[in-house]
C-alpha positions in Angstrom: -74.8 -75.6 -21.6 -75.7 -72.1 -20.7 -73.2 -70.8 -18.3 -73.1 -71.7 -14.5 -75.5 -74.5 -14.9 -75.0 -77.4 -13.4 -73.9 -80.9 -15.1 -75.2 -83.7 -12.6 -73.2 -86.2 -14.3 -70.1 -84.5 -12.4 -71.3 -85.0 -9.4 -71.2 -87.9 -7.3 -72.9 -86.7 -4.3 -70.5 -84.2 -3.2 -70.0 -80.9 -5.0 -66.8 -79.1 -5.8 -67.0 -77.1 -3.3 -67.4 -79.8 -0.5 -64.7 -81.3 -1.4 -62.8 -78.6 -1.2 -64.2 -77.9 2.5 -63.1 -81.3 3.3 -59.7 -81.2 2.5 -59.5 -77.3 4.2 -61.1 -79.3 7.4 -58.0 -82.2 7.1 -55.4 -79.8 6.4 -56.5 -77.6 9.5 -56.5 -80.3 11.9 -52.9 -81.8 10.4 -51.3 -78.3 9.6 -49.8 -78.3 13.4 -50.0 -82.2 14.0 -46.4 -82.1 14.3 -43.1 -80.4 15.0 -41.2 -78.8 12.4 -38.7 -80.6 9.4 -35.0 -79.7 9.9 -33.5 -78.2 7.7 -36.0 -76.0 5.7 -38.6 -75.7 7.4 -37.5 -75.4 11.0 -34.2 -72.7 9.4 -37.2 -70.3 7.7 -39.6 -70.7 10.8 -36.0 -69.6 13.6 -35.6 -66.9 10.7 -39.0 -65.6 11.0 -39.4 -65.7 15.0 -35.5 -64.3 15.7 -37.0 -61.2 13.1 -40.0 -61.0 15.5 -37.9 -61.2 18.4 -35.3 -58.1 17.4 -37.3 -56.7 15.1 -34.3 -56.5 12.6 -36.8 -56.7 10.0 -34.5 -55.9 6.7 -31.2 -58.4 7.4 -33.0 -61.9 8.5 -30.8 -64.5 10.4 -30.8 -67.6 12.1 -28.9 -68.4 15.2 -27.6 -64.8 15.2 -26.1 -65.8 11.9 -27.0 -63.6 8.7 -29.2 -66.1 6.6 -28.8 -64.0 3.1 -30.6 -67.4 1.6 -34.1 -65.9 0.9 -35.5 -62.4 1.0 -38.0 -62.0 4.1 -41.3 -61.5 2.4 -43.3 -64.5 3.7 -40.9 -64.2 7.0 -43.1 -61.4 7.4 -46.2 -63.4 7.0 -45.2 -65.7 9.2 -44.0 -63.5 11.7 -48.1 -62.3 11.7 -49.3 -65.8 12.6 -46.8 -66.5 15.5 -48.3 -62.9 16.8 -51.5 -64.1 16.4 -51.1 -67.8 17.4 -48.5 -68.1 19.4 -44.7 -69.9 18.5 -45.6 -73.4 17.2 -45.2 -75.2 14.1 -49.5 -74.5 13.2 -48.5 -70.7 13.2 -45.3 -71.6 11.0 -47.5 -73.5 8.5 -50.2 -71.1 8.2 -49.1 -68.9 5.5 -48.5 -71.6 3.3 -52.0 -73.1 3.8 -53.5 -69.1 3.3 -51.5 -69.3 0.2 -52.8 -72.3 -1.2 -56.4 -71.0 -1.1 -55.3 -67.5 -2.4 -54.1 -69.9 -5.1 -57.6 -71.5 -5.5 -59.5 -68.2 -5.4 -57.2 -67.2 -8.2 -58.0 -70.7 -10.7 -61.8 -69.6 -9.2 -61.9 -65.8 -11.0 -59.6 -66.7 -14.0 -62.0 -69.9 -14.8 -65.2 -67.9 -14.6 -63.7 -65.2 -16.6 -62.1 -67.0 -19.6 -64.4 -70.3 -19.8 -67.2 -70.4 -16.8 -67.6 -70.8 -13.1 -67.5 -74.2 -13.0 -64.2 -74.7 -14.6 -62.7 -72.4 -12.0 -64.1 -74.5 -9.3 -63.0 -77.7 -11.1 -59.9 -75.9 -11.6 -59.5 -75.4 -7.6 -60.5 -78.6 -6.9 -57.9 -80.6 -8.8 -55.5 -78.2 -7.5 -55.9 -79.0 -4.0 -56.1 -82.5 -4.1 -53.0 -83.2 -5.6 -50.5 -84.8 -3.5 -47.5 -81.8 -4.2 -49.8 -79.4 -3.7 -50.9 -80.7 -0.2 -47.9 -81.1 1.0 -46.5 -77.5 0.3 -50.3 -76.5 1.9 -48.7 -77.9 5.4 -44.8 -76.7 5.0 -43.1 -73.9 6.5 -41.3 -72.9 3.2 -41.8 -70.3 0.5 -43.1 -72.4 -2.5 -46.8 -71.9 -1.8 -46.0 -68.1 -1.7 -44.0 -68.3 -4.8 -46.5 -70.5 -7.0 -49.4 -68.2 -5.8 -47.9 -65.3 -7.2 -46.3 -66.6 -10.1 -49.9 -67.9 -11.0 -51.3 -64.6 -10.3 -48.7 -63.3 -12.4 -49.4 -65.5 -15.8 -53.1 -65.8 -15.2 -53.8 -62.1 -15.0 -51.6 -61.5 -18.2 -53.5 -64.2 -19.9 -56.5 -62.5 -18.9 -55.3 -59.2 -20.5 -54.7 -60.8 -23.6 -57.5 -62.5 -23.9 -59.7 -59.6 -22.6 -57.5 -56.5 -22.9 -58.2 -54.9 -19.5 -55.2 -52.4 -18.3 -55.7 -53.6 -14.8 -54.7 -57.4 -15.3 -51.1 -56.3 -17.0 -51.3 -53.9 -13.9 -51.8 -56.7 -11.8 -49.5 -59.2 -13.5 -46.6 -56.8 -12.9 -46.8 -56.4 -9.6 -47.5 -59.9 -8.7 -44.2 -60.5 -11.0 -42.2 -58.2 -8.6 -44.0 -59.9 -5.2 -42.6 -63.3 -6.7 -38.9 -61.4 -6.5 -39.9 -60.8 -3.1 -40.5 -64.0 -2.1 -37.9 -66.1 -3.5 -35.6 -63.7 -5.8 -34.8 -63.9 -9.6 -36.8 -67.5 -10.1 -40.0 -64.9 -9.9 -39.0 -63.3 -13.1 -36.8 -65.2 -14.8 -39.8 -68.7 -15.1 -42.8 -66.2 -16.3 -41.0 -63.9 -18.6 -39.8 -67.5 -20.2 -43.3 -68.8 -20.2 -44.9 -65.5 -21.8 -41.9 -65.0 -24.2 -42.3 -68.7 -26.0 -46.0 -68.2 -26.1 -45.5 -65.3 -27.7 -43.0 -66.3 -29.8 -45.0 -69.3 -30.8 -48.1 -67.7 -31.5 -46.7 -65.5 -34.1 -47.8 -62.0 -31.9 -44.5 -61.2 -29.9 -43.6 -57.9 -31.3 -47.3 -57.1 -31.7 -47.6 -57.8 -27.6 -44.9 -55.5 -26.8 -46.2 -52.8 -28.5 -49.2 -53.3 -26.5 -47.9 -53.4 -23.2 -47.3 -49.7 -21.0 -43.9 -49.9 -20.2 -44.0 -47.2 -17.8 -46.6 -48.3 -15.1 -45.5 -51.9 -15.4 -41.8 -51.5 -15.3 -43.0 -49.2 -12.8 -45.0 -51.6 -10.7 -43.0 -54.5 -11.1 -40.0 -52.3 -9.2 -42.3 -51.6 -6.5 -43.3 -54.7 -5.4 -39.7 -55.9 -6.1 -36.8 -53.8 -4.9 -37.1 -52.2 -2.0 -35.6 -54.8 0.5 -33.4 -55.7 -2.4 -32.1 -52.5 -2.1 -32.1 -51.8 1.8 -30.5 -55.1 2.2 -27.6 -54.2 -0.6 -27.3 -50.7 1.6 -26.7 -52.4 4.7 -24.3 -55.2 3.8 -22.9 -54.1 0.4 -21.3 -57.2 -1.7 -21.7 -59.8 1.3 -25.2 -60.0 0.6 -24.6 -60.0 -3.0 -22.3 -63.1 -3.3 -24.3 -65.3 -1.0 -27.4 -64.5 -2.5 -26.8 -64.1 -5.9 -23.7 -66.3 -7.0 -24.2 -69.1 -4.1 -28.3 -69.5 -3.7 -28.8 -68.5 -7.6 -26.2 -69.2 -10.0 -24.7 -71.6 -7.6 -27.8 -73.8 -7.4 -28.2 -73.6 -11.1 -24.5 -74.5 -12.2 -23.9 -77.4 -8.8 -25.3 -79.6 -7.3 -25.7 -78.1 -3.8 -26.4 -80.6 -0.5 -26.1 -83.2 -2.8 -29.9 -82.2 -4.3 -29.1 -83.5 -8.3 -30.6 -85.8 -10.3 -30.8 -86.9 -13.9 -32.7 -85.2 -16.8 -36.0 -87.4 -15.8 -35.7 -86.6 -12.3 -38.8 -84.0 -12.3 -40.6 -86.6 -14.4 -40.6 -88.9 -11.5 -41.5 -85.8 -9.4 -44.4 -84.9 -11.7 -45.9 -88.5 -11.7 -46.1 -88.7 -8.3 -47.3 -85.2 -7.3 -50.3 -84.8 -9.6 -51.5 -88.2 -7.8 -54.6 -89.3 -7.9 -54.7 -87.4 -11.5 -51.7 -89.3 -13.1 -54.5 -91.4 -15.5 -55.7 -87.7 -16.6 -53.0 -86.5 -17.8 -52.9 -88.4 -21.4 -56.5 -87.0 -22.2 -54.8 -83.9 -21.3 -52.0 -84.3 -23.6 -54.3 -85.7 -26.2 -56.6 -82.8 -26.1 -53.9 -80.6 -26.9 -52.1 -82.7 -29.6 -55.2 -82.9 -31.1 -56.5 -79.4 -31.4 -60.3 -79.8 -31.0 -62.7 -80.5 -28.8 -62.3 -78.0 -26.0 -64.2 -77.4 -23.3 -67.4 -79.2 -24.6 -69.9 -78.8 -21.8 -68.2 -76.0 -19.7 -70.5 -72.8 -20.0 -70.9 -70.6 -22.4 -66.8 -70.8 -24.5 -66.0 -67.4 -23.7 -62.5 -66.7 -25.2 -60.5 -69.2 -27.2 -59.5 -72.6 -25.5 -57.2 -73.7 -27.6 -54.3 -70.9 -27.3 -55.8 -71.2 -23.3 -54.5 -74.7 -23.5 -50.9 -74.0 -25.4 -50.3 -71.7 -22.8 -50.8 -73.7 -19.7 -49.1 -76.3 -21.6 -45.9 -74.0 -22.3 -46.5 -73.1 -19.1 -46.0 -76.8 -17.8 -42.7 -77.9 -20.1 -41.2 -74.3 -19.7 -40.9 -74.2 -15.5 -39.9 -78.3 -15.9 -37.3 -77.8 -18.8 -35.3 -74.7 -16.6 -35.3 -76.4 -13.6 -34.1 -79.9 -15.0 -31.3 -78.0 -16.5 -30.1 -76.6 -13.3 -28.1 -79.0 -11.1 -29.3 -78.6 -8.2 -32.9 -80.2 -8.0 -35.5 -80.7 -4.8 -39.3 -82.0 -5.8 -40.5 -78.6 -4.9 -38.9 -76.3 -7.5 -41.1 -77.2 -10.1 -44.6 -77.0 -8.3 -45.5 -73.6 -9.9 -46.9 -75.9 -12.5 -49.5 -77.3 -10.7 -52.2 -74.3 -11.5 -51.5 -74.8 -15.4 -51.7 -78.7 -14.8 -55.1 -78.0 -12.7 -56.5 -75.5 -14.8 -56.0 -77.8 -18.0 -57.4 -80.9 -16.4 -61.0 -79.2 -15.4 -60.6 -77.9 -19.5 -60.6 -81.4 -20.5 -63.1 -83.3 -18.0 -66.2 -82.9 -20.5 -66.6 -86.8 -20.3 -67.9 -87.2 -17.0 -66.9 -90.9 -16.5 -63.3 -92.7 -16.0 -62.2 -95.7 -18.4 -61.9 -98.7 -17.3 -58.3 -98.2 -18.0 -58.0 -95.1 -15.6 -59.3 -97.4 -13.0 -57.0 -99.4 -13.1 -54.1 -96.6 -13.2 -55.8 -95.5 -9.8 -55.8 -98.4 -8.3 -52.2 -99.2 -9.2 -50.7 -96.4 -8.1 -52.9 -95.6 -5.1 -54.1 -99.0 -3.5 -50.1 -99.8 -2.9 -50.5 -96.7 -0.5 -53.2 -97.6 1.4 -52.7 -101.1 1.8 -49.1 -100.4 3.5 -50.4 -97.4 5.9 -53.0 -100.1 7.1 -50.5 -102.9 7.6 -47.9 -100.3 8.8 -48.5 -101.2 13.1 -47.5 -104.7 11.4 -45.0 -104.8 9.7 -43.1 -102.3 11.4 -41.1 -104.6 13.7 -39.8 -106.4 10.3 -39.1 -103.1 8.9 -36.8 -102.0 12.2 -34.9 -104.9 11.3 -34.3 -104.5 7.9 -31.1 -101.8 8.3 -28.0 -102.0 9.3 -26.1 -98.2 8.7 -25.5 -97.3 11.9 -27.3 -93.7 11.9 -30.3 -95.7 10.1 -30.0 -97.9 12.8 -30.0 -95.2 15.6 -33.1 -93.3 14.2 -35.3 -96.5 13.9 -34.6 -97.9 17.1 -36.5 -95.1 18.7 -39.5 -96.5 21.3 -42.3 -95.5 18.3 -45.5 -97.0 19.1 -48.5 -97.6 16.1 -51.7 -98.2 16.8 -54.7 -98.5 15.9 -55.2 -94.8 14.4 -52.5 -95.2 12.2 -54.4 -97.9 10.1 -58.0 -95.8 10.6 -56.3 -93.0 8.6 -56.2 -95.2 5.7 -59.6 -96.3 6.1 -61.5 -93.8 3.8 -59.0 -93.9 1.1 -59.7 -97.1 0.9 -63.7 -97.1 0.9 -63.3 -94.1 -1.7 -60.7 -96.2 -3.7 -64.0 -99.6 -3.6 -66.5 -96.8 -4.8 -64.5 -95.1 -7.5 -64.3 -99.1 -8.8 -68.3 -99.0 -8.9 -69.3 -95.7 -10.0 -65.6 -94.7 -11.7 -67.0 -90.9 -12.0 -64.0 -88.3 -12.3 -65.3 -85.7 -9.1 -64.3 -89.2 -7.1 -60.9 -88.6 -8.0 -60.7 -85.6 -6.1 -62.0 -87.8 -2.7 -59.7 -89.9 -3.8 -56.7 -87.1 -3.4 -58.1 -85.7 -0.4 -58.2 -89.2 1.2 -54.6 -89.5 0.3 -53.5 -87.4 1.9 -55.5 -87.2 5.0 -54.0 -91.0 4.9 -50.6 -89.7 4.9 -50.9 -86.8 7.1 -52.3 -88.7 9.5 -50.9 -92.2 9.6 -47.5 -91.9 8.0 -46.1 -88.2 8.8 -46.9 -88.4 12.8 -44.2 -91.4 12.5 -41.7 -89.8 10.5 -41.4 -87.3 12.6 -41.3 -89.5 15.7 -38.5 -90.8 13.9 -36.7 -87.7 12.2 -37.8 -84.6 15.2 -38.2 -86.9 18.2 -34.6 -86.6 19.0 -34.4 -83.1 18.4 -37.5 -82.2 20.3 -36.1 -84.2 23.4 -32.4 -82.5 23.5 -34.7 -79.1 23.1 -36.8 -79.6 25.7 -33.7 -80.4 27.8 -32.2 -77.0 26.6 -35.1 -74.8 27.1 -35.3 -76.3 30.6 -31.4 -74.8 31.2 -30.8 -71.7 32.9 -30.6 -68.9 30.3 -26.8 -68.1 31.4 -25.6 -71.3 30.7 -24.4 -71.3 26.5 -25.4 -73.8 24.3 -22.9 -75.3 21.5 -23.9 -77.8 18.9 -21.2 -79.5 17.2 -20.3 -80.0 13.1 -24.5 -80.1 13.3 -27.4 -77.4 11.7 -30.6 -78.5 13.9 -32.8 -75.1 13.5 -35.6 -77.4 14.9 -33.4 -77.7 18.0 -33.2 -73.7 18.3 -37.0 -72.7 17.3 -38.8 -75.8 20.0 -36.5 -74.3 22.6 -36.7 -71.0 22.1 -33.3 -70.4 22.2 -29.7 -69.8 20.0 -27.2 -72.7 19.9 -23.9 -71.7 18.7 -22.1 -73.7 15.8 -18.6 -75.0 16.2 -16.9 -76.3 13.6 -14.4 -78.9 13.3 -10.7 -78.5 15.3 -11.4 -74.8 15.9 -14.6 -75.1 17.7 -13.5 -77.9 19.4 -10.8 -75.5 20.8 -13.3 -73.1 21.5 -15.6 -75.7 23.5 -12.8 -76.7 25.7 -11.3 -73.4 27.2 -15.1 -72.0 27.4 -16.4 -71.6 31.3 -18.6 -74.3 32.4 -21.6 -74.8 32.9 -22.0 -75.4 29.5 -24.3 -77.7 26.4 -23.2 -79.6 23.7 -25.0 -80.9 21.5 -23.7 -83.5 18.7 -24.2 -86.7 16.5 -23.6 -89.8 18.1 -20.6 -90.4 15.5 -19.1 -86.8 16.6 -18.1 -87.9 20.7 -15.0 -89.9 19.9 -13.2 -86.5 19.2 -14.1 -85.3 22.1 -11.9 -87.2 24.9 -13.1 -85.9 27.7 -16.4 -86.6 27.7 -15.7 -90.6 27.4 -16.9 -90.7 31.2 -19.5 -88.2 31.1 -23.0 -89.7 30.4 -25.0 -87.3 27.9 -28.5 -86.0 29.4 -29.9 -86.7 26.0 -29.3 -90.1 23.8 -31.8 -90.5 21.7 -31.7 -91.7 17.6 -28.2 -90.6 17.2 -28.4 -87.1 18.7 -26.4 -86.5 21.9 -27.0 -83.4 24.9 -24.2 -82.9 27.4 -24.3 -80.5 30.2 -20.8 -80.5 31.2 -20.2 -79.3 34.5 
C-alpha cells in the first residue's frame, strides 16, 4: 500500500483522528469535574500554588513545610495554568492533559518516520484510549510528564539508529535529562536499561557507543538535568540529599513505603486492566513478535526494519515492568511509561482489520461488567451503603450522595458502542470502545468518589477559608493538602502528645481539624460541638 493511503477496512465511520477529537472533547469537559485527590494530587497542586504564591521557585514546600519529594519541573507548568486559569483543580490537571497529547504528537512523527503516517495516528490513538493513560490525562501528578519525556527520550534514539540523524541523539539526551527534572533518577536509570539490553541483545552495543558524541550529549543531558539539582543541594546541603535520595529513591526501591507493595504479579494485574479495551490485542501482539514475520503488512511503504522496531518496544515493555516489580514499593502508576511502546506495537500489528470472534468475547467480558454496574449504580447503591461495617467505611458512605439519572446516561454510549462492536467487530471500534469507557467513568463513577472521598474535606475547607485570616488553623495526626489548596490557606500539623501540648496553651480563637477517631484524646472538647462533621472528618473552632 503506497504510503499515506488510506485502508477503508480500518475505518468504521470515524477516522483516527475523530476519535481522538472525541476523547480530547471528554477529557476537557471532565478534566475539572471535580476537586482534587488527597494525598498526591492535592500535596503537588498546594506545592505548585505556595511556589506561585512566594515565588520560592528552587526549594518547593507544602504547608510551609519543605517537600524535598519531587524536583519542581512540572510545578512550574502548573504554576503557568493557575496564572492563566485561575486556582482550581482544571488548571492543576492541565499539564498532565498537555502532556498526554505532546505524548501523541510524539507516536504521530516517530510512526510516519520509521513505518508511515497512519501507524503514528494508530499509534496515538491506542494510546489515548487506554484506560491508564486516561486517567493520568486528568491527574495532577508527574507521570504524564515523565512518560512523555521518557518516550521522547527512546523514540528519538531509535530514530537515530534506525536513521542516523545527529539531532535525534541530540534530542534523546536532553529529553533524558528533562525526565531527571521531572521525577529524578527513574528518568535515567529505566531508558539507559531499555537501550543497554537492546543493545546488548542485538549484538551492536560496543559498535553503538562508538557511535554516539559523548561530548554534546553528556553535555546536553547535564543541561536539562542539573541545574535545580544543584541550586537545591547549594541551598540545603545534605537535608535535601537524604530525603530525596535515600527516602523517595532507594527507600521506595528497598520498602514498602505507605503500605504501597505487592507481589511479583502485581503490575500484571495493573497492566491487564490499564491497556483496557486492548487486553484481547495484546496476544497477536506477543505472537507477532514470537513469531518473527509478518510485520507491518499493509502499513505504508516499510521504511526501516519492523522487526528490531518491535524487540525494542518489546524490551522496552518487560524492562520498565521487571525494575519496578523488583522495587517494594509499588503504585499502578510507576509503570505507565510503557504505554507508548504497548501503543506503538499494537497499531504495528493491526494489519487484519477485523476482531475474532474470540476478542469479542474478551471485550465483552471484561467491559460489559463495567457498564452494566455504572447503569445500575443509582440502584443498588442503597444495598451497597449497607454492605460495611468498619467504622471509617461506615462514616465515608453514610454521606447524603444522591445518583441520578446522569449517572446511568454516562454509561449509555459504552454500551451502544459495546452492541455495535458485536455486529461489525472492526478493531478502530475498540478505540470508541476506550473512549466510552472512560467518559463512563469520568462521568458516572468519579463525581461519586469524590463526593465520597473530598466531600468532607471540601466542606471543613470552605469552613476554613470562611475564617478570619488571624485566627490559626491546626489539623491533627492528619495530611489533607486538599483541605489547604480549596481553602487557600496553611494548616499547621501537630503530631501526637506534643502537638496536643502545643494546641492547648495556643491563644484562642483557634481550628482544629481531625478524624473522627482522633477527639477522644482531646478532653476538652467532649462538650464542644465541631462546625464540621462530615464522613469522619471533624472542624472545631474553639473559642
Amino acid at each position: 500500500m503506497p504510503n499515506g493511503e488510506k485502508d477503508s477496512s480500518l475505518r468504521p465511520m470515524m477516522s483516527e483522528r475523530g476519535w481522538i477529537l472525541v476523547w480530547l472533547v471528554v477529557t476537557l469537559a471532565s478534566l475539572g469535574l471535580v476537586p482534587l485527590f488527597d494525598l498526591d494530587e492535592a500535596i503537588y497542586a498546594q506545592t505548585a500554588w505556595e511556589m506561585l504564591q512566594t515565588h520560592h521557585w528552587i526549594v518547593p514546600q507544602a504547608n510551609g513545610i519543605h517537600f524535598f519529594e519531587k524536583p519542581p519541573l512540572v510545578y512550574y507548568f502548573m504554576d503557568l495554568s493557575f496564572t492563566l486559569f485561575g486556582h482550581n483543580s482544571f488548571a492543576a490537571r492541565l499539564p498532565s492533559l498537555v502532556f498526554t497529547l505532546l505524548t501523541v504528537a510524539m507516536l504521530i512523527h516517530a510512526g510516519r518516520r520509521l513505518i508511515s503516517l497512519r501507524v503514528g495516528w494508530l499509534a496515538a490513538l491506542v494510546f489515548v484510549s487506554m484506560l491508564e493513560v486516561g486517567l493520568l490525562a486528568h491527574a495532577a501528578i508527574l507521570d504524564a510528564a515523565l512518560n512523555f519525556f521518557v518516550a521522547a527520550t527512546l523514540l528519538f534514539w531509535w530514530l537515530w539508529l534506525m536513521q542516523g540523524k545527529r539531532v535525534d541523539l541530540l534530542l534523546a539526551a536532553a529529553m533524558m535529562g528533562a525526565a531527571v527534572s521531572v521525577k529524578g533518577p527513574v528518568g535515567v536509570v529505566v531508558p539507559l536499561a531499555i537501550v543497554g539490553l537492546e543493545r546488548l541483545l542485538s549484538g551492536h552495543l560496543l559498535a553503538t557507543l562508538r557511535r554516539v558524541e559523548w561530548l554534546p550529549v553528556v553535555g546536553l543531558f547535564l543541561l536539562t538535568a542539573t541545574p535545580w539539582y544543584v541550586m537545591i543541594w547549594w541551598q540545603n546541603g545534605s537535608a535535601f540529599l537524604w530525603q530525596f535520595i535515600m527516602v523517595q529513591n532507594i527507600g521506595r526501591a528497598l520498602h514498602p513505603m505507605q503500605g504501597h507493595g505487592g507481589g511479583w504479579y502485581y503490575y500484571l494485574l495493573v497492566l491487564a486492566v490499564s491497556v483496557l479495551p486492548w487486553l484481547p490485542l495484546l496476544p497477536r501482539l506477543l505472537s507477532t513478535v514470537w513469531q518473527g514475520n509478518g510485520y507491518g503488512d499493509g502499513f505504508g511503504d516499510g521504511r526501516g526494519e519492523l522487526r528490531p522496531l518491535l524487540r525494542f518496544l518489546f524490551l522496552w515493555t518487560v524492562v520498565t515492568v521487571m525494575i519496578f516489580s523488583l522495587a517494594q514499593t509499588k503504585l499502578p502508576h510507576y509503570i505507565s511509561s510503557i504505554y507508548p511502546a504497548l501503543a506503538l506495537g499494537l497499531a504495528l500489528v493491526m494489519r487484519r482489520a477485523e476482531l475474532s470472534v474470540a476478542e469479542v468475547w474478551v471485550t465483552l467480558v471484561v467491559v460489559l461488567p463495567v457498564g452494566l454496574l455504572v447503569v445500575a449504580l443509582p440502584w443498588i447503591w442503597p444495598q451497597l451503603t449497607q454492605m460495611v461495617h468498619q467504622p471509617r467505611a461506615v462514616a465515608v458512605l453514610s454521606q447524603p450522595i444522591v445518583l441520578g439519572w446522569h449517572h446511568t446516561l454516562a454509561a449509555v454510549p459504552l454500551l451502544l458502542l459495546l452492541i455495535w462492536l458485536v455486529w461489525r467487530r472492526q478493531v478502530l471500534l475498540l478505540a470508541g470502545v476506550g473512549v466510552a469507557l472512560q467518559g463512563a467513568l469520568f462521568f458516572g463513577v468519579v463525581p461519586v468518589v469524590s463526593a465520597l472521598m473530598q466531600g468532607p474535606q471540601e466542606a471543613v475547607a470552605a469552613a476554613v477559608r470562611a475564617l478570619p485570616e488571624s485566627t490559626p488553623v491546626f489539623s491533627y495526626n492528619l495530611n489533607a493538602p486538599s483541605i489547604s489548596f480549596a481553602a487557600r490557606r496553611d494548616y499547621k500539623i501537630m503530631l501526637n502528645g506534643a502537638g496536643r501540648e502545643k494546641i492547648a496553651i495556643t491563644r484562642r480563637p483557634y481550628a482544629l481539624i481531625m478524624r473522627s477517631e482522633s477527639r477522644a484524646q482531646f478532653p476538652q472538647l467532649r462538650t464542644t460541638s465541631p462546625l464540621i462533621d462530615r464522613g469522619g472528618y471533624l472542624l472545631f473552632v474553639v473559642q
